[in-house]
Backbone as a ProteinNet text record, in pm:
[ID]
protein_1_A
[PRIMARY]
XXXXXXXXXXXXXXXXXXXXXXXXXXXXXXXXXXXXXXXXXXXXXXXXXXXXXXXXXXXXXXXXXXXXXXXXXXXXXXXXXXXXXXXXXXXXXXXXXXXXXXXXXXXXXXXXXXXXXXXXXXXXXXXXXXXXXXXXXXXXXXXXXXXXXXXXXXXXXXXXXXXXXXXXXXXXXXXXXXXXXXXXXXXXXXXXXXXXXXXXXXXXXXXXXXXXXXXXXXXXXXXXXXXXXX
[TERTIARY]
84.1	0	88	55.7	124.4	110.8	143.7	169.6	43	21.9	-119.8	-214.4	-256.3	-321.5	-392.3	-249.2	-301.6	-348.9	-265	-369.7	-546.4	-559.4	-700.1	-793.5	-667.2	-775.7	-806.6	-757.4	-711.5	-766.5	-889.1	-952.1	-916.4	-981.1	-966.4	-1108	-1114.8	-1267.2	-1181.3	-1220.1	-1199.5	-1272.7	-1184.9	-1245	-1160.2	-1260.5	-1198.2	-1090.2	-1105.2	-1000.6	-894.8	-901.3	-794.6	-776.9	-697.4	-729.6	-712.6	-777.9	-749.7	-799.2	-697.3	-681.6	-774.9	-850.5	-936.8	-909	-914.1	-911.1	-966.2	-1052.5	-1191.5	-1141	-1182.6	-1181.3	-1313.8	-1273.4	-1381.8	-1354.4	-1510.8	-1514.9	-1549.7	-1414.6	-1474.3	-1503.5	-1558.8	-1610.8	-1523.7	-1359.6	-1263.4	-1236.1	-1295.7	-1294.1	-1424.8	-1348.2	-1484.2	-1513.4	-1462.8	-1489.1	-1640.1	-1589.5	-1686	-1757.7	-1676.2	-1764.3	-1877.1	-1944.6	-2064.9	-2045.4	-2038.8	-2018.7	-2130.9	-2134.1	-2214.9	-2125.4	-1997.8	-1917.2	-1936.1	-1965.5	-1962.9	-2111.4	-2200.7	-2332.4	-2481.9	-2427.4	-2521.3	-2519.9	-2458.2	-2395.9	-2505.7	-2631.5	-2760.8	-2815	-2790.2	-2813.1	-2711.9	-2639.2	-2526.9	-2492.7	-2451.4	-2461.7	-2324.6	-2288.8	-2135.4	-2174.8	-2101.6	-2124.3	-2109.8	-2135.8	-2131	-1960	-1905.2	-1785.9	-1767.9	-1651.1	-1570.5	-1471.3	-1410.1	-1283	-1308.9	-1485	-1501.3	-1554.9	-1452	-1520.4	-1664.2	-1748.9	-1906.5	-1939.2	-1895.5	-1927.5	-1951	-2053.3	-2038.3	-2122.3	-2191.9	-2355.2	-2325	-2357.1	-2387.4	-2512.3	-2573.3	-2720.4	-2730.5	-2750	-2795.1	-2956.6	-2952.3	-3090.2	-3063.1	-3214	-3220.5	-3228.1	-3222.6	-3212.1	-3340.9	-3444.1	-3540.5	-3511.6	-3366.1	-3352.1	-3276	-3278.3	-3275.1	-3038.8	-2983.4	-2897.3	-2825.9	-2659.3	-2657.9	-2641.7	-2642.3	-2682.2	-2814.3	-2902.4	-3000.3	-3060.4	-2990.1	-2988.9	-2922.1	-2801.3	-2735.4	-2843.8	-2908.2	-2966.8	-3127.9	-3159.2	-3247.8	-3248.9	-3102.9	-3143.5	-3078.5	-3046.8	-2969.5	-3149.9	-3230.7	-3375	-3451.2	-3430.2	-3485.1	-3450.4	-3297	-3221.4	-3224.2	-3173.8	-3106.9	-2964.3	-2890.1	-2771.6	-2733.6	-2623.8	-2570.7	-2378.9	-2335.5	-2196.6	-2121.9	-2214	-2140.8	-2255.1	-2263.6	-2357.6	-2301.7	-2390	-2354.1	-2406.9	-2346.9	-2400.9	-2428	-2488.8	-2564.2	-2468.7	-2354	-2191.2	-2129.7	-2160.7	-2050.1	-1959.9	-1998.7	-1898	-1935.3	-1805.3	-1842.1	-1833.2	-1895.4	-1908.8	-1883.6	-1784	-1806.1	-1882.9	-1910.9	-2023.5	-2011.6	-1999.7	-1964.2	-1837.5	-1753.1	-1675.6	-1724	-1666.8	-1695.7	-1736.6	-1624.4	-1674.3	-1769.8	-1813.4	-1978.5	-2072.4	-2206.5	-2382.4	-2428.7	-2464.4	-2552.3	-2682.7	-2768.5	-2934.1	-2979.6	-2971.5	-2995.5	-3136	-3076.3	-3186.7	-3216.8	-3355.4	-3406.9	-3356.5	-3313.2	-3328.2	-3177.8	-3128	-2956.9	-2911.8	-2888.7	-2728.4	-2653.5	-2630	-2484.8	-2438.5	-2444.9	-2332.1	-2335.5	-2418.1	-2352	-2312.1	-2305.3	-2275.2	-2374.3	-2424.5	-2562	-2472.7	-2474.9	-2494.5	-2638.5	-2636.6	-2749.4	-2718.3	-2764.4	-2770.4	-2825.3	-2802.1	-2903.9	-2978	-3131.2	-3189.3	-3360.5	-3411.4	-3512.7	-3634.1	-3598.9	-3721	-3808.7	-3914.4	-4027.2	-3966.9	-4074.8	-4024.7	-4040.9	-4137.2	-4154.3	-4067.6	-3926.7	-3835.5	-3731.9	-3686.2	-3579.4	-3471.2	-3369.7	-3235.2	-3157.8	-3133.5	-2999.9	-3039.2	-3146.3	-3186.1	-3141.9	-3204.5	-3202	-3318.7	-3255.7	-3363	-3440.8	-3615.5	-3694.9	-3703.3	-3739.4	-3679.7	-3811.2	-3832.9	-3923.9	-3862.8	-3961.6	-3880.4	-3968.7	-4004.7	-4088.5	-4124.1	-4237.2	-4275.2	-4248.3	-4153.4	-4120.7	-4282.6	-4269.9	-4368.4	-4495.7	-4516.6	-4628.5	-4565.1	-4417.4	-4379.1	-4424.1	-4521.6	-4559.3	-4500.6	-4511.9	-4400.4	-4435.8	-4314.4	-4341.7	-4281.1	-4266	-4176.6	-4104.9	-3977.4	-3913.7	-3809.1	-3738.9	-3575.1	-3460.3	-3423.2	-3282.5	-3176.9	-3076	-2937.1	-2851.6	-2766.1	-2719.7	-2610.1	-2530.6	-2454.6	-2305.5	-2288.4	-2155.3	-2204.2	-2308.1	-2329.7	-2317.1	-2390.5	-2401.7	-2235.8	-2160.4	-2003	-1964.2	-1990.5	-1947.5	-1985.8	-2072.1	-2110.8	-2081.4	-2023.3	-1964.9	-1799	-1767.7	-1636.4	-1613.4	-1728.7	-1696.2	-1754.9	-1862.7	-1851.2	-1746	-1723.4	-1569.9	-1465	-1443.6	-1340.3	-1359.1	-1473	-1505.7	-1537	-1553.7	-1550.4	-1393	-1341.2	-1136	-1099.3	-1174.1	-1140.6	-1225.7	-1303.3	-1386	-1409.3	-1319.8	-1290	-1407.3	-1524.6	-1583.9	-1734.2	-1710.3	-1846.4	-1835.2	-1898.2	-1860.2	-1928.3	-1851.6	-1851	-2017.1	-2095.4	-2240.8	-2357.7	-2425.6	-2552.4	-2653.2	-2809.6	-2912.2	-2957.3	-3017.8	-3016.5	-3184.5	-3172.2	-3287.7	-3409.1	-3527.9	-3669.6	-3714.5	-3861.1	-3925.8	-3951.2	-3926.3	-3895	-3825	-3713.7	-3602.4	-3480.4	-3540.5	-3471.5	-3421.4	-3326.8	-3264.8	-3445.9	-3443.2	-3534.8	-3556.6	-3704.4	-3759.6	-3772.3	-3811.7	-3820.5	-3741.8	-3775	-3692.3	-3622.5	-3507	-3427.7	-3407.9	-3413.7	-3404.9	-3272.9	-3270.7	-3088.3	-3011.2	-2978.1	-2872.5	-2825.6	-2911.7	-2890.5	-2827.9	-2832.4	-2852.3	-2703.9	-2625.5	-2466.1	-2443	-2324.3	-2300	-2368.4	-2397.2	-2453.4	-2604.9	-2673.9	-2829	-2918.5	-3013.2	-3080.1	-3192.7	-3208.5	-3280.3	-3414.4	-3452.3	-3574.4	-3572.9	-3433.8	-3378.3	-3364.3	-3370.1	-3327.2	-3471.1	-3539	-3664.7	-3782.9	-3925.5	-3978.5	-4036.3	-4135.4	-4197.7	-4097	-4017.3	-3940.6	-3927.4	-3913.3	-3929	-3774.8	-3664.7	-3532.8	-3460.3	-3328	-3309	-3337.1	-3427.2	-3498.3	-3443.6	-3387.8	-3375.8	-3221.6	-3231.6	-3151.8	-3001	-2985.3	-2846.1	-2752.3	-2883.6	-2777.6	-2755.7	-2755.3	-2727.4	-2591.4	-2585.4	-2447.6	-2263.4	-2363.5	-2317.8	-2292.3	-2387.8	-2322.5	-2238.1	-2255	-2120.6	-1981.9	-2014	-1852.8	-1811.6	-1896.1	-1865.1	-1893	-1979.9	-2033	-2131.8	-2107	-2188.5	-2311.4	-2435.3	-2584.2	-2514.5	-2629.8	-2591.9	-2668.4	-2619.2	-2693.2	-2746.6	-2806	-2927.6	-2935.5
-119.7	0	125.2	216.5	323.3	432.1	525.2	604.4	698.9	751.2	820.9	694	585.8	511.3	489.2	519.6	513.6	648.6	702.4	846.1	901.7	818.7	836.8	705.6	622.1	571.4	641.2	671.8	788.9	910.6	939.4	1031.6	1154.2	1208.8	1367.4	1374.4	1365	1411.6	1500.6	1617	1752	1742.7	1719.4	1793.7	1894.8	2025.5	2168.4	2160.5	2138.2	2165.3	2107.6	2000.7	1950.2	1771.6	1796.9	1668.6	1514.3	1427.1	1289.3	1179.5	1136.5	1034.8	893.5	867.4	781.9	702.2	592.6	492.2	458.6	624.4	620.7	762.4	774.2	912.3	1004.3	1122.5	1189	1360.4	1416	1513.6	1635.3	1708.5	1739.7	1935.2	2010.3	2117.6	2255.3	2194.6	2305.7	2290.6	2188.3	2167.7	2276.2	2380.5	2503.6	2427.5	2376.7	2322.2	2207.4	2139	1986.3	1990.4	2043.3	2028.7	2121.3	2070.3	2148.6	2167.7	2316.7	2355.9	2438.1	2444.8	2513.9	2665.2	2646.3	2759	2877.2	2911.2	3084.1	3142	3089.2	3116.3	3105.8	3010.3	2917.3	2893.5	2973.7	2972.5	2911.6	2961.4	2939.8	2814.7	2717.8	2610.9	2510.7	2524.3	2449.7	2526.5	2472	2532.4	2490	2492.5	2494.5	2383.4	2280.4	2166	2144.5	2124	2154.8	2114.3	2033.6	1976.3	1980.3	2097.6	2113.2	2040.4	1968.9	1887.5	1752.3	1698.5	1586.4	1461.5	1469.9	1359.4	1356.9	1461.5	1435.1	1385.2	1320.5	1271.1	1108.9	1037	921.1	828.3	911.9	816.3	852.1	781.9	847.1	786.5	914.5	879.5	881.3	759	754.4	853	855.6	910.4	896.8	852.7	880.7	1007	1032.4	1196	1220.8	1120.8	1096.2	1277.5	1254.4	1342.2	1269.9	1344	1267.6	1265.8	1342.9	1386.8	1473.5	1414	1513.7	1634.7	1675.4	1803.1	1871.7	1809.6	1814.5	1804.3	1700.6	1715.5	1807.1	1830.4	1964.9	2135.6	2096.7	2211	2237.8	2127.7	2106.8	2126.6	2046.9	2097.3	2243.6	2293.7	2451.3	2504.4	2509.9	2534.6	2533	2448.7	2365	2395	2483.2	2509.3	2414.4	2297.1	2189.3	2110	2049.4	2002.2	1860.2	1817.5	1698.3	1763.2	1609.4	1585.7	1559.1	1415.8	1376.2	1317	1326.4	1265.4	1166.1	1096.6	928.4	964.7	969.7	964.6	792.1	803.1	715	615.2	642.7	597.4	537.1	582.8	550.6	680	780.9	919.7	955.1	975.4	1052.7	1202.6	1309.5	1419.7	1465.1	1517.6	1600.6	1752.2	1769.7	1920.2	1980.9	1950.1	2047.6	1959.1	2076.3	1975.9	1939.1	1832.2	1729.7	1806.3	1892.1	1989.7	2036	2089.4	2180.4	2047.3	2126.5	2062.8	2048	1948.2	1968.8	1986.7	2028.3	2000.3	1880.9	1809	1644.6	1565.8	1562.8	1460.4	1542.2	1614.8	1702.6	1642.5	1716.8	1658.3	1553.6	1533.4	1440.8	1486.4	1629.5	1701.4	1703.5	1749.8	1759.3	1633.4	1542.2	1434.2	1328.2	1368.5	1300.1	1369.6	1261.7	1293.5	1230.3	1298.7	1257.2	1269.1	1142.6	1073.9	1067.1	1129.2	1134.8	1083.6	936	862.5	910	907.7	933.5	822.3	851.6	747.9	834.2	798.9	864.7	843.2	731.9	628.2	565.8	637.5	646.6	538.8	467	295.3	400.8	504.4	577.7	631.5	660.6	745.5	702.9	578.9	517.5	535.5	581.7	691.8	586.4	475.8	380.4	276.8	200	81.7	1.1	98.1	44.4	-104.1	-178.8	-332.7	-179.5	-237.7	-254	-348.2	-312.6	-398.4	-329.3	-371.9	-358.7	-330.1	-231.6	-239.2	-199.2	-198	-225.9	-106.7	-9.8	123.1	105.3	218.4	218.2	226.7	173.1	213.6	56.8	47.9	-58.8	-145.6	-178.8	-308	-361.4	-271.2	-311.7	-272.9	-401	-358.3	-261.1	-201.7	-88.8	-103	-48.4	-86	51.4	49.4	166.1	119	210.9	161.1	168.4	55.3	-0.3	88.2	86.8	164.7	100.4	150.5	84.7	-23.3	-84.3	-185.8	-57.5	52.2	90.5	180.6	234.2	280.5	198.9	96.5	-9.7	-50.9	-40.7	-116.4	23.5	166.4	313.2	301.2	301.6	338	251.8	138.7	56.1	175.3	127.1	227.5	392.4	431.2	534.7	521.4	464.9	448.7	368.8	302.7	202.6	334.2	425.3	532.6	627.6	647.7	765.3	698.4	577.9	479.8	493.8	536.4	508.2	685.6	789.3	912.3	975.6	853.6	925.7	763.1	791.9	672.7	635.6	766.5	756.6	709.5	666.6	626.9	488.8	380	225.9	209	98.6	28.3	-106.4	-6.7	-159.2	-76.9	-144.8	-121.6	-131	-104.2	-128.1	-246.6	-239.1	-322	-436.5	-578.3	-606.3	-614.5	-557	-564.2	-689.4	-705.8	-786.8	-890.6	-820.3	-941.7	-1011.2	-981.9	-1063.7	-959.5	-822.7	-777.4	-656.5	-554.6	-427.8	-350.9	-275.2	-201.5	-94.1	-79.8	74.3	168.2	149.9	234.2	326.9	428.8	533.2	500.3	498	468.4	556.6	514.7	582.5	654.9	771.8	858.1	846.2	754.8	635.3	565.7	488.2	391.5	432.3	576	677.5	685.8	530.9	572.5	442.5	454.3	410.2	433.4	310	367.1	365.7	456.7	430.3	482.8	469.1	484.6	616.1	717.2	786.3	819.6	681.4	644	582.2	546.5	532.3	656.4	762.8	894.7	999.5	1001.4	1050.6	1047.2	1040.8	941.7	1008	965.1	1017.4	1019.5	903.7	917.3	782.8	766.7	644.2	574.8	633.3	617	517.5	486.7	499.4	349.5	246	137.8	25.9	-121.9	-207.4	-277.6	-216.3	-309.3	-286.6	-160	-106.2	-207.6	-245.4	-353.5	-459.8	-511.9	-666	-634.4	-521.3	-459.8	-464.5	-396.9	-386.8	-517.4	-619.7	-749.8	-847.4	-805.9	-911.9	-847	-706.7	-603.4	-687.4	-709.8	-753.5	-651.6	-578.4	-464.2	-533.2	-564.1	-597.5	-538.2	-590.4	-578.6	-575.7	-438.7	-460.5	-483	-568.6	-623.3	-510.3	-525.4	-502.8	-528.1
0	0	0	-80.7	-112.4	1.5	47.4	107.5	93.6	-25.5	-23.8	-33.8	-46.7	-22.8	128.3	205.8	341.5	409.7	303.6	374.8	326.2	226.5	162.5	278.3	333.7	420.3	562.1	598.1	701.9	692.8	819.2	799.6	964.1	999.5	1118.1	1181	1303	1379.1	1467.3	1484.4	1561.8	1709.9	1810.5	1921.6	2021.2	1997.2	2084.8	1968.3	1807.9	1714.2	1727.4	1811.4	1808.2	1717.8	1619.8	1533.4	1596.8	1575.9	1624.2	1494.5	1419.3	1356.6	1337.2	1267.5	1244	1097.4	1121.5	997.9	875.1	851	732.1	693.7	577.3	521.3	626.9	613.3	628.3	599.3	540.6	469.6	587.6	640	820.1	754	871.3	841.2	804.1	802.2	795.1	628.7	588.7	437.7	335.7	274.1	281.4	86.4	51.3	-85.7	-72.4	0	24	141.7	231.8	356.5	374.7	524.9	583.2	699.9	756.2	885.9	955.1	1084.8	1186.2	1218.8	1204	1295.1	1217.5	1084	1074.4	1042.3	1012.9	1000.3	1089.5	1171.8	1191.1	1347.6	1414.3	1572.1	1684.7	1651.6	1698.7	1709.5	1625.6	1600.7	1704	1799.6	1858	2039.5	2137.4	2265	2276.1	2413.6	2461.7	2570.1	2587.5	2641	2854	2932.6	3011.7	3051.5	3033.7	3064.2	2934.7	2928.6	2802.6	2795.2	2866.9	2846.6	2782.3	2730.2	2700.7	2789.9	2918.6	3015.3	3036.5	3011.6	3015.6	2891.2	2813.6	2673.3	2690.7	2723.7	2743.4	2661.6	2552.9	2425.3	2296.1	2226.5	2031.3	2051.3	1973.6	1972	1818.5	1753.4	1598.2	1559.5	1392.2	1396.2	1239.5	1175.7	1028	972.6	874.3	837.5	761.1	694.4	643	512.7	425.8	336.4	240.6	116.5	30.5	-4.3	62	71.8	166.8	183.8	317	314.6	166.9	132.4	182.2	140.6	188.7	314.1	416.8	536.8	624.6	585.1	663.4	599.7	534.4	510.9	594.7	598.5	694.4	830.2	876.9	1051.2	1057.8	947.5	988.6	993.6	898.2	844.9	1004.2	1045.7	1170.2	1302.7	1298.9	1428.5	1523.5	1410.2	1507.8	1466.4	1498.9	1445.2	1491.7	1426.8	1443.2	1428.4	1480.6	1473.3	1351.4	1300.9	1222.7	1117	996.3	873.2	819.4	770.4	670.5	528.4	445.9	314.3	306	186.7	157.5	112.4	32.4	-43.5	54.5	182.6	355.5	397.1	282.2	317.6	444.7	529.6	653.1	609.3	714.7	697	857.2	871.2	1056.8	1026.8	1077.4	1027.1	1166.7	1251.7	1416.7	1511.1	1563.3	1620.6	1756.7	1753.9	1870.5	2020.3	2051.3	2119.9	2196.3	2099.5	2104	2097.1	2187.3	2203.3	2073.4	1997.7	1904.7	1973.3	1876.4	1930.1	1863.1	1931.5	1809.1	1919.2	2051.3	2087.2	2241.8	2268.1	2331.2	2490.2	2563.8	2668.7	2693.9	2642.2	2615.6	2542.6	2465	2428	2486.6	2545.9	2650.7	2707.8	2698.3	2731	2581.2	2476.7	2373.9	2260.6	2105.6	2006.4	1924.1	1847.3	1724.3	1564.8	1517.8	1390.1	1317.5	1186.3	1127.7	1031	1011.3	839.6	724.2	616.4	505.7	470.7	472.2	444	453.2	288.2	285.1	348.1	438.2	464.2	356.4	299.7	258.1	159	122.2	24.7	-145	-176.9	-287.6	-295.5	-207.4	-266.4	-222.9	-302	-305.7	-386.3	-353.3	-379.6	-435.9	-364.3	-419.4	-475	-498.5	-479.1	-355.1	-268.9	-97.9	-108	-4.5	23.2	116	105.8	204.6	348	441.4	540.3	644.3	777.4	891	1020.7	1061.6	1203.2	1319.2	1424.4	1521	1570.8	1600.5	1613.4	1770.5	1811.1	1971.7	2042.6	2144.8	2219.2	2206.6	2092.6	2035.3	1984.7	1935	1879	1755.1	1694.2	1581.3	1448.5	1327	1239.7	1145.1	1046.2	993.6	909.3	783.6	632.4	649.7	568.9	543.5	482.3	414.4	320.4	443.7	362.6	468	422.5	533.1	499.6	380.7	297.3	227.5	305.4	251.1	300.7	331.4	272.1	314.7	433.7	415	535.3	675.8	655.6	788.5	818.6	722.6	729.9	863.5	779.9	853.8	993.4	989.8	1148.1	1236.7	1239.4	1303.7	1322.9	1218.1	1243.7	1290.5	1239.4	1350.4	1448	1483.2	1619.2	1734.1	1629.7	1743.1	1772.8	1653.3	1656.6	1777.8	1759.6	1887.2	2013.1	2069.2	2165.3	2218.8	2122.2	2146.8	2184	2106	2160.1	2300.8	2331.5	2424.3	2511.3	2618.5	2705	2762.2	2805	2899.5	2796.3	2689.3	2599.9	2566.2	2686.4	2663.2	2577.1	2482.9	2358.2	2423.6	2427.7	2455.4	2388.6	2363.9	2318.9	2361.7	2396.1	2475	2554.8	2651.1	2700.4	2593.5	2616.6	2538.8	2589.6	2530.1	2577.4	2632.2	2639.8	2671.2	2551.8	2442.6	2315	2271.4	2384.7	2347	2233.9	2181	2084.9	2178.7	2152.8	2172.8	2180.4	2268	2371.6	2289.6	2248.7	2181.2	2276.2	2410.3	2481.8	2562.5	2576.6	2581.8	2778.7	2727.8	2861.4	2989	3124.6	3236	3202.2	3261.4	3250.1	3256	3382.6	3469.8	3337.5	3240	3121.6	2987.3	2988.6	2841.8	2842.2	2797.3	2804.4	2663.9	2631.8	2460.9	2383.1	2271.7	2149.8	2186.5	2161.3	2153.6	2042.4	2047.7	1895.7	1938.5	1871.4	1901.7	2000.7	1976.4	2016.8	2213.4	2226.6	2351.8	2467.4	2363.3	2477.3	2438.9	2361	2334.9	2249.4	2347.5	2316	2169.7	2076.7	1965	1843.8	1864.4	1759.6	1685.8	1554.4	1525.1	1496.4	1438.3	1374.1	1484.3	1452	1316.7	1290.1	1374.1	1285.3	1363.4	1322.9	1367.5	1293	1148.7	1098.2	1163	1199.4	1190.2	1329.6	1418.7	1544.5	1510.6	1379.3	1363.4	1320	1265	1254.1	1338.6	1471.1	1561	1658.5	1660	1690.2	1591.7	1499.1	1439.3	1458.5	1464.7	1527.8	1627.7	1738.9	1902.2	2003.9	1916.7	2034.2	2145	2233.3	2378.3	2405.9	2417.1	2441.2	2661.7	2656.4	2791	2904.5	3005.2	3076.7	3183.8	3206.8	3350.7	3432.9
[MASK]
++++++++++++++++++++++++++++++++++++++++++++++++++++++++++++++++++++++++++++++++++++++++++++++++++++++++++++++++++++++++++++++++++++++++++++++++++++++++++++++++++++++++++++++++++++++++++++++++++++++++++++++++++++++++++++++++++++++

């Protein structure tokens, strides 16, 4: 492997601007050609975290972007005066769009001790972008199933990896996943506070939300990410 080879695999997540090395490309917000940023327009949309040094950083809270692009999605939660960390294109492109740092407004009530990932994924089965599989997934609250377009396959490969990445820059965010319901599957319901620590799915930290679905933890157990006990 060639030298720029390894650097095209070799990507930068910013926290307090300070660079930390990750094993994926990524398209971060100091890039004014490609990238998408919060810091010169958009200040309103993002808070200052209570523990700036990071140690209060202990969840990624996933979420679908239900847009057709992360073009389109970074244009939305600016629209919306709300934000995220980090975006998934649909390809597996990462995107950092705020640094690590700073509060997004991603999941009401649990900003400040995490980080929100927003996938691309249009949901809706009529507006299918990639030739995404259709797939089901269980409406929090009622358990009942629901159709929507699945993530593509590079996406599902991504978010494993960056989430393992930021598990490694942020000591205090254990590598486990929800604890499992009464069905035997990973828990729709929105978790006590005490619980609201590693990866969780939107729908874990507030309630009325449907994202980002079911498929993305089968993912996460063939990684060796740990379901956690109770």
């Amino acid at each position: 492997m060639t030298e720029q080879q390894k650097r095209q695999e070799q990507g930068t997540f910013y926290f307090n601007d300070v660079p930390y090395t990750v094993p994926f490309s990524v398209i971060d917000y100091k890039d004014e050609q490609r990238g998408y940023s919060f810091a010169e327009h958009w200040e309103d949309n993002y808070g200052v975290r209570g523990v700036p040094s990071g140690n209060g950083i202990n969840g990624i809270v996933l979420h679908w972007d239900v847009c057709a692009s992360v073009k389109h999605c970074f244009r939305t939660l600016c629209q919306r005066g709300i934000s995220g960390h980090i975006l998934i294109d649909g390809d597996g492109s990462v995107y950092q769009i705020l640094d690590l740092e700073k509060m997004a407004y991603h999941a009401k009530g649990w900003n400040n001790p995490s980080i929100g990932i927003f996938l691309q994924n249009p949901v809706d089965q009529s507006k299918n972008d990639r030739n995404r599989e259709s797939t089901k997934s269980r409406e929090p609250g009622k358990n009942k199933l629901y159709p929507h377009l699945d993530f593509t396959d590079e996406q599902k490969e991504m978010i494993v990896k960056v989430c393992d990445a930021l598990c490694q820059i942020f000591p205090n965010i254990p590598k486990i996943l929800p604890p499992l319901g009464d069905d035997g599957l990973i828990t729709t319901a929105v978790l006590p506070k005490s619980e609201r620590v590693g990866i969780l799915a939107n729908y874990n930290v507030q309630s009325g939300t449907l994202g980002p679905g079911d498929s993305l933890w089968v993912e996460f157990y063939r990684a060796k990410f740990p379901i956690r006990n109770l």
